[in-house]
mmCIF file of the C-alpha atoms, coordinates in Angstrom:
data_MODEL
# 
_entry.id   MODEL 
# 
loop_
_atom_site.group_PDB 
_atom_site.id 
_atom_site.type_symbol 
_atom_site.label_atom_id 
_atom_site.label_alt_id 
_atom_site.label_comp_id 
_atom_site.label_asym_id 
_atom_site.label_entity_id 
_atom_site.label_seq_id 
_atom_site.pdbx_PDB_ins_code 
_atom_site.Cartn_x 
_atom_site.Cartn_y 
_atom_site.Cartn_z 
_atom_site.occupancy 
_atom_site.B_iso_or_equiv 
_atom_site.pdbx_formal_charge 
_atom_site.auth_seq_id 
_atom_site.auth_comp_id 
_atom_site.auth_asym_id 
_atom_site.auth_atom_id 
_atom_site.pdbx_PDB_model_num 
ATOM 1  C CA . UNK A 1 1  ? 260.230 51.650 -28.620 1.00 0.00 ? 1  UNK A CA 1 
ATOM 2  C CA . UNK A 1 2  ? 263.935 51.530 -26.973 1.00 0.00 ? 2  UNK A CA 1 
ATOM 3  C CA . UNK A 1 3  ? 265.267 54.324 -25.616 1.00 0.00 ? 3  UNK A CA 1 
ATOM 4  C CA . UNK A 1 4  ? 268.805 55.387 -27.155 1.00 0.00 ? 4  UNK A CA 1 
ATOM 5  C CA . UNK A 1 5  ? 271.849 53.761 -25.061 1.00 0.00 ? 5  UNK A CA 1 
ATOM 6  C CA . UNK A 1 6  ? 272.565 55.117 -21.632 1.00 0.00 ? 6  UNK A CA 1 
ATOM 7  C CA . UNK A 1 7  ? 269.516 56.863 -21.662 1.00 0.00 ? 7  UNK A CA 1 
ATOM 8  C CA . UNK A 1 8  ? 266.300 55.878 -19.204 1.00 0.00 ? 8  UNK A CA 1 
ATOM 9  C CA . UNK A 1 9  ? 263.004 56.603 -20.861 1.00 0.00 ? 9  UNK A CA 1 
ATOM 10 C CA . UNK A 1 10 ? 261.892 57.795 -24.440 1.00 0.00 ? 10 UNK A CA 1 
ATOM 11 C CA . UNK A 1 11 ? 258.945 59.803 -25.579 1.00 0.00 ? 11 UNK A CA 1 
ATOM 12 C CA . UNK A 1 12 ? 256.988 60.394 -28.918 1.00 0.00 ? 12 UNK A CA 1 
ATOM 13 C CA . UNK A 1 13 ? 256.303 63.988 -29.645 1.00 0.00 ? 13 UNK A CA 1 
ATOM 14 C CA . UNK A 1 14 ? 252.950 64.695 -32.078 1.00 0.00 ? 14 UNK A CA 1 
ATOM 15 C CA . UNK A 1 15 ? 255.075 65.187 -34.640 1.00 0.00 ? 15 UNK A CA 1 
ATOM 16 C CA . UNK A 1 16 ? 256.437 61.596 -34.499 1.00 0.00 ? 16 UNK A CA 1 
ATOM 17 C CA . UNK A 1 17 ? 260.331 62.606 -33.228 1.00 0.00 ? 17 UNK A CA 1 
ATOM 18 C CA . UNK A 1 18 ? 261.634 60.029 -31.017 1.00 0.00 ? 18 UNK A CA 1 
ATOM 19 C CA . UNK A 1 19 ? 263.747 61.800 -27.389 1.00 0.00 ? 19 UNK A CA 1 
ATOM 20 C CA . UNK A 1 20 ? 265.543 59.770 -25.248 1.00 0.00 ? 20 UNK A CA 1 
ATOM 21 C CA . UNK A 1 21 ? 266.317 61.405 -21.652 1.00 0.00 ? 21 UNK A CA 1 
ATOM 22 C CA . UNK A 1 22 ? 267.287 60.416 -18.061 1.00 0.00 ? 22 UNK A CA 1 
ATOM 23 C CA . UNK A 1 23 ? 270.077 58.765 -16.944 1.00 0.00 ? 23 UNK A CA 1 
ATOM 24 C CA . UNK A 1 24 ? 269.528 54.899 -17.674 1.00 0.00 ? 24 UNK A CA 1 
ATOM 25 C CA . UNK A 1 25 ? 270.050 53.370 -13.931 1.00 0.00 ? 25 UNK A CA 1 
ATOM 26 C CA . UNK A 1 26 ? 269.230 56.792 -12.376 1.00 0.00 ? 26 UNK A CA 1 
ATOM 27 C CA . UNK A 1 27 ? 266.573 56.555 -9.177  1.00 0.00 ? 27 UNK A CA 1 
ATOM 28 C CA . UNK A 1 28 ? 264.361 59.376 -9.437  1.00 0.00 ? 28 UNK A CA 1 
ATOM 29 C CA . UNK A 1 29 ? 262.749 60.109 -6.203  1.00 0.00 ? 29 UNK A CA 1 
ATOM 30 C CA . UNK A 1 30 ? 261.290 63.649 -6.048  1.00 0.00 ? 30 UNK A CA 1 
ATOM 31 C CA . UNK A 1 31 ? 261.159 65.394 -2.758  1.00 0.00 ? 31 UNK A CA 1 
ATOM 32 C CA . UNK A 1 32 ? 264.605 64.533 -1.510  1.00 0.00 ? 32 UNK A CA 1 
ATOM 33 C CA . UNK A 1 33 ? 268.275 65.960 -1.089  1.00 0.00 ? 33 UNK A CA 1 
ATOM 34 C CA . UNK A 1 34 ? 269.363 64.540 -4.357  1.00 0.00 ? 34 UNK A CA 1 
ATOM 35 C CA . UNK A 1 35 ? 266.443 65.869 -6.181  1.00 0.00 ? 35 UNK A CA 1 
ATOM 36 C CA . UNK A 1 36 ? 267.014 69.359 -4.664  1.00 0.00 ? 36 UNK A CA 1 
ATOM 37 C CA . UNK A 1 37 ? 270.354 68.932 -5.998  1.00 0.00 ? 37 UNK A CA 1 
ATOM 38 C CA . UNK A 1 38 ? 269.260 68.384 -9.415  1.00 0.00 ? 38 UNK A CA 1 
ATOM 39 C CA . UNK A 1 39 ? 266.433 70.573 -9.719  1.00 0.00 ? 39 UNK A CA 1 
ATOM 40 C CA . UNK A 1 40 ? 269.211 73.523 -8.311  1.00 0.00 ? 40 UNK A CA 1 
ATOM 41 C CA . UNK A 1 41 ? 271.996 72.659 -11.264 1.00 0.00 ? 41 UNK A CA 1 
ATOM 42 C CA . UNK A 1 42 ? 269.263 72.115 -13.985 1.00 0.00 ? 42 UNK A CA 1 
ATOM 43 C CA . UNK A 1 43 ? 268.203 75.622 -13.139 1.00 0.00 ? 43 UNK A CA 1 
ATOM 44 C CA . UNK A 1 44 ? 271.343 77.063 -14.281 1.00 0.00 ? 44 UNK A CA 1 
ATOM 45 C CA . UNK A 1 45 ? 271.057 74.921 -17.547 1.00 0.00 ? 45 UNK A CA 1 
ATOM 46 C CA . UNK A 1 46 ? 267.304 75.815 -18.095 1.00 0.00 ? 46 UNK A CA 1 
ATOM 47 C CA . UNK A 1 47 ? 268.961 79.650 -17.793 1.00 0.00 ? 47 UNK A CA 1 
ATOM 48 C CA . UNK A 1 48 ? 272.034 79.179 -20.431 1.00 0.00 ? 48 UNK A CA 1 
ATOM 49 C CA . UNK A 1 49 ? 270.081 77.450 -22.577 1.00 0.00 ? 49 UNK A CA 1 
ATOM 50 C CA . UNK A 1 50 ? 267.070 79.495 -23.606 1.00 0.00 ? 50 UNK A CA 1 
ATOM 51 C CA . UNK A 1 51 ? 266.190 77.699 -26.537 1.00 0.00 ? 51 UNK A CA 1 
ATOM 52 C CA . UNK A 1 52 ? 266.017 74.042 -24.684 1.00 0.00 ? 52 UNK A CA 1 
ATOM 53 C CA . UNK A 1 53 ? 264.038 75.710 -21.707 1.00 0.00 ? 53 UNK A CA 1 
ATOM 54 C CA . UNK A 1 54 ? 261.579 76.814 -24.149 1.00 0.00 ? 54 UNK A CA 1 
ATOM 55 C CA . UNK A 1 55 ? 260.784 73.372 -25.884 1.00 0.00 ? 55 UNK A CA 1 
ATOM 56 C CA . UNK A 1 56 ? 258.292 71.098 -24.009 1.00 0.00 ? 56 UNK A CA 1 
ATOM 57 C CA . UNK A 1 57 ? 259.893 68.208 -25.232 1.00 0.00 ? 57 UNK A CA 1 
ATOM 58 C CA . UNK A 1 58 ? 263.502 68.559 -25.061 1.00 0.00 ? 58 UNK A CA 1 
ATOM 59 C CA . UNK A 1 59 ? 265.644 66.528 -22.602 1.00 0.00 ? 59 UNK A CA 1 
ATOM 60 C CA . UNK A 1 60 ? 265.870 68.964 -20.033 1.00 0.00 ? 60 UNK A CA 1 
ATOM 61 C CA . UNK A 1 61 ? 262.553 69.955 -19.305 1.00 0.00 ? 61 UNK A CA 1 
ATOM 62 C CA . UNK A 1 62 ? 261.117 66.493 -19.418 1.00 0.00 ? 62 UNK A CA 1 
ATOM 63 C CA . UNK A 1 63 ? 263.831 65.103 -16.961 1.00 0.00 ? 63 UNK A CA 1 
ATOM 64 C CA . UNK A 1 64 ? 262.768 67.983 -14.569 1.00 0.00 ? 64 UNK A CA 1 
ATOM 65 C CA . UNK A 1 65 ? 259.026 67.215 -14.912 1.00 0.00 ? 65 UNK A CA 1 
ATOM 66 C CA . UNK A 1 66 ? 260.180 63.392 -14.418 1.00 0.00 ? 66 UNK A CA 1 
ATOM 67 C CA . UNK A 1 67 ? 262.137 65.295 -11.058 1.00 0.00 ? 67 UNK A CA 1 
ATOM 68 C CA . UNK A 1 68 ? 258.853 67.302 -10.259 1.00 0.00 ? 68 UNK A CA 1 
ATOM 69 C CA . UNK A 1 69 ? 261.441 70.387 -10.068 1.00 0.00 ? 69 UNK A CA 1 
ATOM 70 C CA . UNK A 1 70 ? 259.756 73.714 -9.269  1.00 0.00 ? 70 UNK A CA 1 
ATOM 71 C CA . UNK A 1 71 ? 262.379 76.625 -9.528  1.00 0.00 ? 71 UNK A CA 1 
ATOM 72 C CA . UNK A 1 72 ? 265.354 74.990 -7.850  1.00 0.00 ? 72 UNK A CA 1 
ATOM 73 C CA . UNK A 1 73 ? 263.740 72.514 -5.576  1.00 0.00 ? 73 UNK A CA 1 
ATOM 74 C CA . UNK A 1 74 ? 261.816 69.164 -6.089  1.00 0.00 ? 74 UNK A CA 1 
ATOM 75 C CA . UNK A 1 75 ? 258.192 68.755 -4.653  1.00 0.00 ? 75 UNK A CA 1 
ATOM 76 C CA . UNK A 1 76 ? 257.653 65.225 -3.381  1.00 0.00 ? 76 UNK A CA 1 
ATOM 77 C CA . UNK A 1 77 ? 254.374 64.376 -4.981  1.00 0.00 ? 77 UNK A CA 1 
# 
C-alpha cells in the first residue's frame, strides 16, 4: 500500500481506513534542533485542534510519535 502523494508513510487502522502522514522527503531524526522545532509548533496544533489530538490515528499524532515528541521537545531514542 502507497501512501497518498506528497505524503511519507501510510498506516492501516483496525477498522481498515487507510492515513497517509509525514512529509514525503522529510528526514526525521528525533533528538535534534529541528525536531525540537517541530515537536514545539505541533504543540500548538495538538492544542487548537482538540478533536485530532484526541484520535490515535490521525496525522498529527502519528507524525509526533514518528518525531518521538514529548510536550514540546523531541527525545532522541
Amino acid at each position: 500500500m502507497s501512501p497518498a502523494k506528497g505524503k511519507a508513510k501510510v498506516k492501516t487502522t483496525a477498522s481498515g481506513k487507510k492515513v497517509s502522514y509525514g512529509q514525503k522527503g522529510a528526514k526525521v531524526k528525533p533528538g535534534t534542533k529541528k525536531g525540537d522545532a517541530y515537536c514545539a509548533r505541533s504543540a500548538g496544533q495538538m492544542r487548537s485542534h482538540p478533536s485530532a489530538a484526541r484520535n490515535p490515528n490521525s496525522p498529527l499524532r502519528l507524525s509526533r510519535k514518528r518525531w518521538d515528541c514529548s510536550g514540546t521537545k523531541s527525545r532522541k531514542t
